[in-house]
MIDOSE-1310 file (N, C-alpha, C; in nm, 2 decimals, decimal comma, always signed):
residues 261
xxxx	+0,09/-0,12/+0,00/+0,00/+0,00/+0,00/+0,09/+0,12/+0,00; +0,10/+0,25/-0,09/+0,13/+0,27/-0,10/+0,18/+0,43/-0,02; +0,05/+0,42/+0,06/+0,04/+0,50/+0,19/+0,15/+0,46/+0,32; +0,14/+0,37/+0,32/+0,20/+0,30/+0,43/+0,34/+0,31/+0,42
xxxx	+0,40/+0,31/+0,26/+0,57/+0,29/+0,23/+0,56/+0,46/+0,25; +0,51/+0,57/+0,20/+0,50/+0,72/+0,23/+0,48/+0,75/+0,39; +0,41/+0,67/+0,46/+0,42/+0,73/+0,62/+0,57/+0,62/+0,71; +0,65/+0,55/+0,61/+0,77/+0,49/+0,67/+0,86/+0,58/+0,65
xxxx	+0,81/+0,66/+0,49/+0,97/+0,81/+0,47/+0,90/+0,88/+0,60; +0,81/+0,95/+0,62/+0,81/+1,03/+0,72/+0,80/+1,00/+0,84; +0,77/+0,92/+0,91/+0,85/+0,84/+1,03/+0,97/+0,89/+1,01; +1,06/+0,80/+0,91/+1,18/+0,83/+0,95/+1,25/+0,97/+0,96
xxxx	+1,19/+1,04/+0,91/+1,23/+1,17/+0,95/+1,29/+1,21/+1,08; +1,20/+1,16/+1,19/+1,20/+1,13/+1,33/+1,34/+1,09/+1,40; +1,34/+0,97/+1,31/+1,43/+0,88/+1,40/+1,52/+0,89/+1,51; +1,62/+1,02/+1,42/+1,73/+1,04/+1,51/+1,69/+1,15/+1,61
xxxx	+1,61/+1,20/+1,59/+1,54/+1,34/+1,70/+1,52/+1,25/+1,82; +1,44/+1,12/+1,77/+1,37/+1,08/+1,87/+1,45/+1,02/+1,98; +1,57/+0,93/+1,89/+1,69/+0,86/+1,94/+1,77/+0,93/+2,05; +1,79/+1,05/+2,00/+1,86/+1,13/+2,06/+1,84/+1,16/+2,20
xxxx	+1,66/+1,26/+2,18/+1,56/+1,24/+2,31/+1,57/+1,15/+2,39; +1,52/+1,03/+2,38/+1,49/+0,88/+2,45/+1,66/+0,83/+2,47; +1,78/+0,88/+2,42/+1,90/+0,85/+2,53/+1,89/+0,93/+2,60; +1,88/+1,07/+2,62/+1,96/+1,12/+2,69/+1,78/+1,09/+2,85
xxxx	+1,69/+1,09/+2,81/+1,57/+1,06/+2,93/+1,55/+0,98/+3,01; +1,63/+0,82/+2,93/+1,63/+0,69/+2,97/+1,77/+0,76/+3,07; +1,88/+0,79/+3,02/+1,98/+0,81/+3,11/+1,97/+0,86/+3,23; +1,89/+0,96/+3,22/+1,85/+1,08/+3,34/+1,73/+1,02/+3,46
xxxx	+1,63/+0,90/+3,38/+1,54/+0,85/+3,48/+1,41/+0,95/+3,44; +1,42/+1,07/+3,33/+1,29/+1,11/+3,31/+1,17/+1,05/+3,22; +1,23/+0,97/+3,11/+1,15/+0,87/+3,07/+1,12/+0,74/+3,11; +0,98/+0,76/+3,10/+0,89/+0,67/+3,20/+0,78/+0,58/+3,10
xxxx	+0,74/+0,52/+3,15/+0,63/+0,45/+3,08/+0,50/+0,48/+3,12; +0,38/+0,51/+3,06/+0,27/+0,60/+3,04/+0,24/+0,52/+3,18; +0,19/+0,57/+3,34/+0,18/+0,53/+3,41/+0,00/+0,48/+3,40; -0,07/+0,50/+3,35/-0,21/+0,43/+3,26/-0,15/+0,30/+3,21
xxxx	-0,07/+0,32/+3,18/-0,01/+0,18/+3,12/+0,05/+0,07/+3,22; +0,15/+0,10/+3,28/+0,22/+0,06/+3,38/+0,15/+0,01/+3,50; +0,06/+0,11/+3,53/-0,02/+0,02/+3,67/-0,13/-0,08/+3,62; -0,13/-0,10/+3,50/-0,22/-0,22/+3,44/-0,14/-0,35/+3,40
xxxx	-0,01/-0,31/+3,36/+0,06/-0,41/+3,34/+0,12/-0,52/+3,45; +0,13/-0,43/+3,57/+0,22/-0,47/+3,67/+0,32/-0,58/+3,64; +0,34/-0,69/+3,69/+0,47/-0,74/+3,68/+0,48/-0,81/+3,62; +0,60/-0,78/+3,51/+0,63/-0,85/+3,38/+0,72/-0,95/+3,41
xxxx	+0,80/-0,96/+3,52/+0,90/-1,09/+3,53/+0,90/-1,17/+3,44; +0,96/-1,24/+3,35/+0,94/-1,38/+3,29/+0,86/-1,39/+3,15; +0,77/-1,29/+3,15/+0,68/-1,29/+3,06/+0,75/-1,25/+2,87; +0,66/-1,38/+2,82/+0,74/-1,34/+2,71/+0,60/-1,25/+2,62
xxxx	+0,69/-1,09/+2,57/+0,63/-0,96/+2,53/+0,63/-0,95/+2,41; +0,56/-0,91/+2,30/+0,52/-0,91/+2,19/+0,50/-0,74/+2,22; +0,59/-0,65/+2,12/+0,56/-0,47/+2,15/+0,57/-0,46/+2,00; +0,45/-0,42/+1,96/+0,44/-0,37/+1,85/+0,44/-0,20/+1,84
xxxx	+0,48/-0,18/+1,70/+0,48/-0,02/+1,70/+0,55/+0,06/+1,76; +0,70/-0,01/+1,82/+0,76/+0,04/+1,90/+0,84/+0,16/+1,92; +0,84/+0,22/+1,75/+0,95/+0,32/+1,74/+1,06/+0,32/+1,74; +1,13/+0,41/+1,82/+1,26/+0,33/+1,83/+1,33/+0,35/+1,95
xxxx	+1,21/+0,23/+2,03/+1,25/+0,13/+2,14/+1,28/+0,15/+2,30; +1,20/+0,30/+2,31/+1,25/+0,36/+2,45/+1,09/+0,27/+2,54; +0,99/+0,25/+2,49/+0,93/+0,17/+2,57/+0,91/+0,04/+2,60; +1,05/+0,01/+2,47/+1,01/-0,12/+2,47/+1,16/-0,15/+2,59
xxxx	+1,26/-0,09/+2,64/+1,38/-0,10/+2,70/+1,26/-0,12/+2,86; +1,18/+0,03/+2,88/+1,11/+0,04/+2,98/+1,03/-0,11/+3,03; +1,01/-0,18/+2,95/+0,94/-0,30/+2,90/+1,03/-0,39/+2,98; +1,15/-0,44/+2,93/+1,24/-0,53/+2,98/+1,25/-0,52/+3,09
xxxx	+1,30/-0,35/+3,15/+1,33/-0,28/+3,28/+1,27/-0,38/+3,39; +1,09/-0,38/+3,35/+0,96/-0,47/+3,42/+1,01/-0,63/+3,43; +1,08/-0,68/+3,38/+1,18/-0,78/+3,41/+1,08/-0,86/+3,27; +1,04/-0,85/+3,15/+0,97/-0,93/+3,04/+1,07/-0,91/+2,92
xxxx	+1,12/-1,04/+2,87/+1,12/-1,10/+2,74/+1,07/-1,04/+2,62; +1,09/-0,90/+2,56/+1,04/-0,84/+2,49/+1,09/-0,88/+2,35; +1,06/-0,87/+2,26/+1,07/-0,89/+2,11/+0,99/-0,75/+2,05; +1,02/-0,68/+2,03/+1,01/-0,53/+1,96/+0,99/-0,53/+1,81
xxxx	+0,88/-0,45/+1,75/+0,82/-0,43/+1,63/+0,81/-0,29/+1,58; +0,90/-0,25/+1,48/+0,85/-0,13/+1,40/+0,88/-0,13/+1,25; +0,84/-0,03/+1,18/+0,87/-0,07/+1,02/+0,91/+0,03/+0,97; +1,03/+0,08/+1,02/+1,09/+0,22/+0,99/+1,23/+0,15/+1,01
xxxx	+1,31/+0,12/+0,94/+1,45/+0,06/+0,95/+1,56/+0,11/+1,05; +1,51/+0,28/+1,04/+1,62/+0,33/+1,10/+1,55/+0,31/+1,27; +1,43/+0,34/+1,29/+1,40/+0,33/+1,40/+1,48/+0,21/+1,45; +1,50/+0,08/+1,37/+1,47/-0,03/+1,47/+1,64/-0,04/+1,51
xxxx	+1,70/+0,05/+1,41/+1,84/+0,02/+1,42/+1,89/+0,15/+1,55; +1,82/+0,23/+1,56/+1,83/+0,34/+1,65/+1,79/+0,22/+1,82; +1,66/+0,19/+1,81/+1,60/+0,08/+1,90/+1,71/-0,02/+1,94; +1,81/-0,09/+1,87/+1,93/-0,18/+1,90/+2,04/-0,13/+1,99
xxxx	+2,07/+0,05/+1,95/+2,16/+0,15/+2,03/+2,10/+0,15/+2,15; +1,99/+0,20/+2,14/+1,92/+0,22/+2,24/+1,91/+0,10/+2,38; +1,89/-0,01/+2,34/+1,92/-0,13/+2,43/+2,02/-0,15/+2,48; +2,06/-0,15/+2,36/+2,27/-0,18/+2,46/+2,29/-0,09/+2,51
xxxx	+2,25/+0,06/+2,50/+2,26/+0,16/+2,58/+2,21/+0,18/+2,73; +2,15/+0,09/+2,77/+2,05/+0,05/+2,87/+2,08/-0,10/+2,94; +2,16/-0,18/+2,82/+2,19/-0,31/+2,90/+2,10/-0,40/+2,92; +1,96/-0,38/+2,82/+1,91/-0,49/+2,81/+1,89/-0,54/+2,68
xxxx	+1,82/-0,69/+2,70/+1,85/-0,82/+2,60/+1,67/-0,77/+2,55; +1,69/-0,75/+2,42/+1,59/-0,68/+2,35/+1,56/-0,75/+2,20; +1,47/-0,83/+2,14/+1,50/-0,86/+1,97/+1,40/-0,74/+1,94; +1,51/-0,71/+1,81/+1,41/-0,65/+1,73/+1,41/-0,66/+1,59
xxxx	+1,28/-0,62/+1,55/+1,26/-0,69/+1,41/+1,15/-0,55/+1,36; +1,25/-0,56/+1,19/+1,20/-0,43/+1,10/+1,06/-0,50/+1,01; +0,98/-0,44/+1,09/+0,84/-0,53/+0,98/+0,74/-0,41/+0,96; +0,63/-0,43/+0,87/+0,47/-0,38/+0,90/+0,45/-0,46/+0,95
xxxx	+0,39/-0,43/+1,08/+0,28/-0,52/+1,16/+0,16/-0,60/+1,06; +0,09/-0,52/+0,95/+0,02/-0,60/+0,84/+0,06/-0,76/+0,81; +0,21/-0,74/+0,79/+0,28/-0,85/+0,74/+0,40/-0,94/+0,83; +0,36/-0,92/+0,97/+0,48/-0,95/+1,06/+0,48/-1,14/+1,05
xxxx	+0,37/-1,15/+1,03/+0,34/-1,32/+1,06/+0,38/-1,40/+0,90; +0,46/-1,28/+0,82/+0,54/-1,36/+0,72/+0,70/-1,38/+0,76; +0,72/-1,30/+0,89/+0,87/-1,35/+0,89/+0,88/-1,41/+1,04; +0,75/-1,38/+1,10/+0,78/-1,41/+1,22/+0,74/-1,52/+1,33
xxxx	+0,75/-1,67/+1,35/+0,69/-1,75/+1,39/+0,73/-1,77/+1,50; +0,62/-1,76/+1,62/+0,64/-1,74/+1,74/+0,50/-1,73/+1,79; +0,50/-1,71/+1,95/+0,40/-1,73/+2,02/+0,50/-1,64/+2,18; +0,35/-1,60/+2,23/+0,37/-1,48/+2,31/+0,29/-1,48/+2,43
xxxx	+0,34/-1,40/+2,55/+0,21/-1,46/+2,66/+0,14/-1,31/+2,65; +0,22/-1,18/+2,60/+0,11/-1,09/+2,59/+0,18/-1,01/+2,50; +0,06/-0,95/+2,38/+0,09/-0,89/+2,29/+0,06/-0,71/+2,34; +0,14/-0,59/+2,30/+0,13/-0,48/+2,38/+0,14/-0,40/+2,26
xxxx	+0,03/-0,31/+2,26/+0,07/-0,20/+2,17/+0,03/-0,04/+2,24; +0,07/+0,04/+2,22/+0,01/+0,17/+2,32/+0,05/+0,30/+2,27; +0,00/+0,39/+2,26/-0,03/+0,57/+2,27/+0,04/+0,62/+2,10; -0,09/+0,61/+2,01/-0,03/+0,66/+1,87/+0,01/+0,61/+1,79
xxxx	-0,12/+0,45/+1,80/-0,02/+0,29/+1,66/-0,16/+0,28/+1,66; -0,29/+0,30/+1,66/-0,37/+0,21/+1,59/-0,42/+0,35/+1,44; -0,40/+0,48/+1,45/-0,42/+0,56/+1,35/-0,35/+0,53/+1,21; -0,24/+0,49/+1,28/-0,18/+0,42/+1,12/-0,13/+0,31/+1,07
xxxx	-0,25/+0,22/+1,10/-0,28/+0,09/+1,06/-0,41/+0,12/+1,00; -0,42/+0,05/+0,85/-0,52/+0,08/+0,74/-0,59/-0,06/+0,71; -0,55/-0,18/+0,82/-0,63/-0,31/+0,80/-0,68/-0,35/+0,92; -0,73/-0,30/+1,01/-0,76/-0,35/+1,16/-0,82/-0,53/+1,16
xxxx	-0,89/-0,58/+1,02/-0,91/-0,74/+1,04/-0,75/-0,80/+1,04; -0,66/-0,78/+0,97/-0,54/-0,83/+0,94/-0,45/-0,79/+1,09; -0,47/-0,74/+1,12/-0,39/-0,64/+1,25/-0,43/-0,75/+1,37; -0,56/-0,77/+1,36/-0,62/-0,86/+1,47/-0,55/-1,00/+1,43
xxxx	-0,59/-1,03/+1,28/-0,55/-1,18/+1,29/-0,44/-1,22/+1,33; -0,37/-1,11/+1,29/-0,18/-1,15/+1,32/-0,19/-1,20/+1,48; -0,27/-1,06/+1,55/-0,22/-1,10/+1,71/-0,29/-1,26/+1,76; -0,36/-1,27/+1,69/-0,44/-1,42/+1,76/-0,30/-1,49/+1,69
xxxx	-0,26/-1,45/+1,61/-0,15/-1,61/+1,58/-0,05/-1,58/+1,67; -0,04/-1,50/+1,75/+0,09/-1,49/+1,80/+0,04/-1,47/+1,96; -0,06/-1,48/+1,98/-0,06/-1,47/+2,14/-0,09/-1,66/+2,14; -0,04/-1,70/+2,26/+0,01/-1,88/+2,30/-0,16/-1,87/+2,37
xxxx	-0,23/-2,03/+2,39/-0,35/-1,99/+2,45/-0,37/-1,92/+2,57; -0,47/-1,89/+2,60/-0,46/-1,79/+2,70/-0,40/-1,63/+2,70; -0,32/-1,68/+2,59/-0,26/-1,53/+2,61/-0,30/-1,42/+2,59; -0,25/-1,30/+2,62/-0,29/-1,16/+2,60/-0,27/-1,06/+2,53
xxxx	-0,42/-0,98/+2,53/-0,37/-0,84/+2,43/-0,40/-0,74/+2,53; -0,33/-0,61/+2,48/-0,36/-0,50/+2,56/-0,31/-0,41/+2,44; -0,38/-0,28/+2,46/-0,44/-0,19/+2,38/-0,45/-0,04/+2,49; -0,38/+0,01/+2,47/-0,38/+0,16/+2,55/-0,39/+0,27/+2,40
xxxx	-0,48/+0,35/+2,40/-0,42/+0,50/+2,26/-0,52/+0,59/+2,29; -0,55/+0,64/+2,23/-0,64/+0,78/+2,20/-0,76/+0,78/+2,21; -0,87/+0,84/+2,24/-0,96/+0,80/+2,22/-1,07/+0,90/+2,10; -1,08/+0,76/+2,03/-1,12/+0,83/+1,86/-1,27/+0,94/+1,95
xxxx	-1,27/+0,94/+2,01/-1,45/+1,02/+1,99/-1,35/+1,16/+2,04; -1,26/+1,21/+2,14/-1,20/+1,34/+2,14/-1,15/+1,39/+2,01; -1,09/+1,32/+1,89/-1,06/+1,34/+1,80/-1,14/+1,40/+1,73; -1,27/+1,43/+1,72/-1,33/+1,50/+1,64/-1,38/+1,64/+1,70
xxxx	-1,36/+1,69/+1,81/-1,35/+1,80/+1,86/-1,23/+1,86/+1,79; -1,26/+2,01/+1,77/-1,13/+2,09/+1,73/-1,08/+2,16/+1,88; -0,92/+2,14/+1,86/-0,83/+2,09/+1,98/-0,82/+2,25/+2,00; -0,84/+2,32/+1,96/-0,78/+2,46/+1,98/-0,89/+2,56/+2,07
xxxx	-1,00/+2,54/+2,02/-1,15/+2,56/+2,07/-1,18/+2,48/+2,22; -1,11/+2,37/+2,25/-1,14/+2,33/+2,41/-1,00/+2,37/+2,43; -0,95/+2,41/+2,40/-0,90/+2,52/+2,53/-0,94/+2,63/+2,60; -1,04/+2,61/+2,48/-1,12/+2,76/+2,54/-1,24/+2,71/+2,59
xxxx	-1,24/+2,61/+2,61/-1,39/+2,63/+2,70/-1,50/+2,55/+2,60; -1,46/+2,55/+2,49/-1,58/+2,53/+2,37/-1,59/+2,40/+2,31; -1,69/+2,33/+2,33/-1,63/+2,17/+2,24/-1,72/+2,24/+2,10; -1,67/+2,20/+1,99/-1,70/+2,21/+1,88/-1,67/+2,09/+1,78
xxxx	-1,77/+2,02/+1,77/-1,74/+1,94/+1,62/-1,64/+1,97/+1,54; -1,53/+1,94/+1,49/-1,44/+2,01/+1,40/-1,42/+1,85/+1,26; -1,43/+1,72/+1,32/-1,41/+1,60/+1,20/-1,49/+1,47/+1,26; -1,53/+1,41/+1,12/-1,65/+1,31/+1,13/-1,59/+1,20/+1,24
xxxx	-1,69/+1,15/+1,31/-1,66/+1,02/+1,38/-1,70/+0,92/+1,27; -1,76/+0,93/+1,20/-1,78/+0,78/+1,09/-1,75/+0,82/+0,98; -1,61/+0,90/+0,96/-1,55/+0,93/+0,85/-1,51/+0,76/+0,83; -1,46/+0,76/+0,71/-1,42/+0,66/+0,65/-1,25/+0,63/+0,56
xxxx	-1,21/+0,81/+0,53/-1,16/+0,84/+0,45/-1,00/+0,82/+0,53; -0,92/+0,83/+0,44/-0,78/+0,80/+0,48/-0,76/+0,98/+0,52; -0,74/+1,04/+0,65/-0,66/+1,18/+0,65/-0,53/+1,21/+0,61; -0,53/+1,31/+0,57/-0,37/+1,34/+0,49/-0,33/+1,46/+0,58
xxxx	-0,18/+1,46/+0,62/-0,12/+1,56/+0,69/+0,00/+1,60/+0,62; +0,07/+1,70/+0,64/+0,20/+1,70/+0,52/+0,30/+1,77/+0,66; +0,27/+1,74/+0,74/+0,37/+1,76/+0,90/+0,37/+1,63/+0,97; +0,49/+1,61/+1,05/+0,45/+1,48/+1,15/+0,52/+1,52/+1,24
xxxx	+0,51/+1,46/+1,39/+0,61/+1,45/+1,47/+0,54/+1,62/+1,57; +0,64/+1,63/+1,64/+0,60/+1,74/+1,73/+0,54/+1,69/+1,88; +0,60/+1,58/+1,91/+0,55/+1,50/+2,04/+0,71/+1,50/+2,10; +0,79/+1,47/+2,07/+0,88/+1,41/+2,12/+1,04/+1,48/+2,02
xxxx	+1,00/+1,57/+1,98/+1,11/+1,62/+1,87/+1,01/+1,75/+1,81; +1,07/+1,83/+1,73/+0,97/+1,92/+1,63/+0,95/+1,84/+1,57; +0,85/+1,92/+1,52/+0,79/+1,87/+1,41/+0,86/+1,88/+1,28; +0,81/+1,79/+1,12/+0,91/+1,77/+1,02/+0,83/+1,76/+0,95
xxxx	+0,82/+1,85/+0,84/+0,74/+1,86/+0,72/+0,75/+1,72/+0,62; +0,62/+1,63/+0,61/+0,62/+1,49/+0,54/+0,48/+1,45/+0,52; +0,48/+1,43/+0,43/+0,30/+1,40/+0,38/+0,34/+1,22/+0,46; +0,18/+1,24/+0,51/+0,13/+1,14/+0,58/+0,00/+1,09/+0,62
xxxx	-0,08/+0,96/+0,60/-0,17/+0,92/+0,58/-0,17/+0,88/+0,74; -0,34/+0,95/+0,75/-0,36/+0,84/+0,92/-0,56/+0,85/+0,89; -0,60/+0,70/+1,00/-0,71/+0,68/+0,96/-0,78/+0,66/+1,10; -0,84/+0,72/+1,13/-0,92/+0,73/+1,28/-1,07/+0,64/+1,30
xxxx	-1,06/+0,52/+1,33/-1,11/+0,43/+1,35/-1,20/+0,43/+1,43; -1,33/+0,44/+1,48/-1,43/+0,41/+1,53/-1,41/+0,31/+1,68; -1,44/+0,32/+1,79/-1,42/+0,24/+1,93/-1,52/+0,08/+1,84; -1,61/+0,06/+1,77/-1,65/-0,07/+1,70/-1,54/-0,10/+1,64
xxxx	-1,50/-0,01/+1,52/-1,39/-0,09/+1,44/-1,30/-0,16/+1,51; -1,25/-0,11/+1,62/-1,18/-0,20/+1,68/-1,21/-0,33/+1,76; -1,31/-0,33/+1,83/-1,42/-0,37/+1,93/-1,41/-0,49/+1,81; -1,50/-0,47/+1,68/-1,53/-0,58/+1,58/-1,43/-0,72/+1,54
xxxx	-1,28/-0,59/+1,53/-1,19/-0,67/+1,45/-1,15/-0,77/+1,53; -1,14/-0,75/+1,65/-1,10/-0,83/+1,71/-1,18/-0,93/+1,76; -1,28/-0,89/+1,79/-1,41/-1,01/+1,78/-1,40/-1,11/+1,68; -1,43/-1,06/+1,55/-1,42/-1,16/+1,40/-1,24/-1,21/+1,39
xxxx	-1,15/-1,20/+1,48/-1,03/-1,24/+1,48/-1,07/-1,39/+1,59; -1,17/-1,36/+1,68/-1,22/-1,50/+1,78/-1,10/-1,45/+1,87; -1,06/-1,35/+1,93/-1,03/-1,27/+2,06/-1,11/-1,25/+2,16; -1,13/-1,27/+2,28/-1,25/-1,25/+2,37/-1,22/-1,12/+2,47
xxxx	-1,30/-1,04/+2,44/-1,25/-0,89/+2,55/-1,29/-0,87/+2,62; -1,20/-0,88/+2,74/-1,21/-0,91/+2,86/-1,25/-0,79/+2,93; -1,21/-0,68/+2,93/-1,21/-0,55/+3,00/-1,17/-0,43/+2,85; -1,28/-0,30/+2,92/-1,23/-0,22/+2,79/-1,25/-0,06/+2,91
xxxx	-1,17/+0,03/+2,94/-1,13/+0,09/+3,07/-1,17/+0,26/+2,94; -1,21/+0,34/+3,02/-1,16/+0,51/+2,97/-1,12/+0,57/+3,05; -1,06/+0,65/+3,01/-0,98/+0,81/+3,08/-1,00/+0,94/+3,04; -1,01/+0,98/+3,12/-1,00/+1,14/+3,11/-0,84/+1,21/+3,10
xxxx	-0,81/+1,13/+3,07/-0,65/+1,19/+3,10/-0,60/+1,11/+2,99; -0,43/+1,13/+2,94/-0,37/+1,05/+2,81/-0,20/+1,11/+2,82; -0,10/+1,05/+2,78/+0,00/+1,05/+2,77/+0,03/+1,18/+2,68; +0,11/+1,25/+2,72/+0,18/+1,43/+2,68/+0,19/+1,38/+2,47
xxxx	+0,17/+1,45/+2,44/+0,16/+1,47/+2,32/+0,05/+1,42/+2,21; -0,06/+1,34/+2,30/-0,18/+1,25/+2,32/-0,30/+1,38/+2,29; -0,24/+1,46/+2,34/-0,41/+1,53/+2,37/-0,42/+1,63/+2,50; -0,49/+1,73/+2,51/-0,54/+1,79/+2,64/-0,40/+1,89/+2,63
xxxx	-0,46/+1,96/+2,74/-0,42/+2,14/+2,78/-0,33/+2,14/+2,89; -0,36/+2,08/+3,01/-0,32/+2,05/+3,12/-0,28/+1,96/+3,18; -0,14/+1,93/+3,24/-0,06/+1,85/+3,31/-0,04/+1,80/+3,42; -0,11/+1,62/+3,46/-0,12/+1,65/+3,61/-0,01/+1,64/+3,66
xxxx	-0,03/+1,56/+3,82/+0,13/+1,56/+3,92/+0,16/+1,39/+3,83; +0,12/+1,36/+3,77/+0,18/+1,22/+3,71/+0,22/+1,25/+3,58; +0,21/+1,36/+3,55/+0,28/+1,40/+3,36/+0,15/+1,35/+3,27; +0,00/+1,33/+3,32/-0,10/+1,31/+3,25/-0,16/+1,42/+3,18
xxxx	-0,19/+1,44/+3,10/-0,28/+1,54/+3,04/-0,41/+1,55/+3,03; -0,47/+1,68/+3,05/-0,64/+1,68/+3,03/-0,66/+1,78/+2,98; -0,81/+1,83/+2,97/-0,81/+1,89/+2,92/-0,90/+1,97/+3,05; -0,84/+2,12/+3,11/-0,86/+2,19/+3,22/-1,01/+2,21/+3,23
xxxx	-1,08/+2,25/+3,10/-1,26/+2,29/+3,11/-1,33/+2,19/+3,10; -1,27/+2,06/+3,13/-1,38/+1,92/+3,05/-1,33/+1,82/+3,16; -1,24/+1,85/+3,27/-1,18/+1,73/+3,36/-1,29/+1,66/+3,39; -1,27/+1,52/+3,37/-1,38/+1,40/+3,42/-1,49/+1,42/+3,30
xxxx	-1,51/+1,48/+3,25/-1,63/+1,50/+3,06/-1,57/+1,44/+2,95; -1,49/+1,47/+2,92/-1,46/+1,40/+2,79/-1,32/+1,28/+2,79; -1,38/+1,20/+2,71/-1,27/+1,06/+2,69/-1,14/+1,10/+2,64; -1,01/+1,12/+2,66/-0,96/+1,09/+2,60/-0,83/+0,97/+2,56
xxxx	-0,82/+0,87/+2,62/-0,79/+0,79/+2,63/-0,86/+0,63/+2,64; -0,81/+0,52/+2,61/-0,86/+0,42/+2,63/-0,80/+0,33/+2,67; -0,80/+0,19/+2,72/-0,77/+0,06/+2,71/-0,87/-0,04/+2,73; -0,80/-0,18/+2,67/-0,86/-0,25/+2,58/-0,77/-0,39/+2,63
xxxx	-0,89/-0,49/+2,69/-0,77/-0,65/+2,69/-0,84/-0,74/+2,62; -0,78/-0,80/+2,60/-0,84/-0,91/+2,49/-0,79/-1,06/+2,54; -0,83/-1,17/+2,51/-0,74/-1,31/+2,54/-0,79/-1,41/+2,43; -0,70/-1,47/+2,39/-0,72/-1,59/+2,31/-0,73/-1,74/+2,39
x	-0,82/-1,79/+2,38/-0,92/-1,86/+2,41/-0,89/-2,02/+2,27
């Protein structure tokens, strides 16, 4: 697809900004893992980790940190090769592998006790039935999924207008259409001028695919709050974000567990 090879050039634009970032944060002890995330996961000892979408690899180090067997997923080359620095930079035992998640189950044969993806990977994924099937082949029985990101219904509010106070409709919730941006990044580095496709998926779309994949979902959690560059105006005492005129009103975040059965 030919969307998908155009948002891997602009990814990579990132790489080294981000690389750069995530050494010197991991070194200092200020990068942390979305604590939404972390107190759901609790203890990873032993567990063997499936991290898709990883970037390049500062959550997935944090990941190991939790004492879990991580095997790491992105499809940006340089990321994954930034992601390898980054481990040994850190001292831990990390695989990673350069794939689209679409097509990971062509190189990848294996089984997992929990598959983890989280904050800004399901927008640019353009197959959510294929996305699911992969994970049922790779989580072991019983095993798990987890699902932390955005929550598509804040998305259609225009972001500039609740700061003021005002929710306004600004883009469809049952859009269908591929969105096009010609900037990316600005979370974790500036921003870098790069055309890029993203597709904002419906709480069903996902809810479905995973259903019709024969996943059983176990728990599906919301927040008012979301990881810094996620969304919202205001910063709690945990580095969460909200949005100051809507605290406890609007979703912006979600999670999502699943188990193969």
């Amino acid at each position: 697809m030919k969307e998908t090879e155009i948002n891997k050039l602009a990814w990579g634009k990132l790489s080294q900004d981000h690389f750069n970032r995530f050494l010197k944060e991991l070194s200092d002890g200020r990068k942390k893992l979305n604590p939404l995330v972390e107190e759901q996961l609790g203890d990873l000892s032993g567990r063997k980790v499936l991290h898709l979408q990883c970037n390049t690899g500062a959550d997935s180090v944090l990941l190991a940190k939790l004492g879990a067997k991580v095997t790491a997923v992105d499809f940006v080359l340089d990321n994954i090769n930034f992601a390898i620095e980054l481990a040994k930079a850190n001292h831990v035992d990390i695989d990673f592998i350069c794939s689209d998640v679409h097509t990971l189950d062509e190189i990848l044969n294996d089984s997992f006790d929990l598959v983890i993806t989280f904050d800004g990977v399901l927008g640019w994924l353009f197959d959510l039935s294929k996305w699911a099937s992969n994970i049922y082949k790779f989580l072991k029985p019983q095993g798990k999924l987890f699902v932390h990101d955005g929550h598509p219904f804040y998305l259609v509010f225009d972001e500039q207008l609740i700061k003021d106070g005002i929710l306004s409709v600004k883009y469809p919730y049952f859009n269908t259409e591929l969105e096009v941006d010609l900037s990316i990044g600005g979370y974790a580095s500036e921003a870098k001028e790069a055309l890029n496709y993203f597709r904002s998926h419906k709480i069903s779309d996902i809810i479905n695919a995973l259903a019709d994949a024969q996943l059983f979902i176990t728990k599906f959690i919301e927040f008012d709050r979301c990881d810094e560059g996620m969304g919202g105006d205001t910063k709690d005492d945990r580095g969460l974000m909200y949005c100051r005129h809507f605290e406890g009103k609007l979703p912006l975040g979600y999670s999502l567990w699943a188990t193969r059965r």
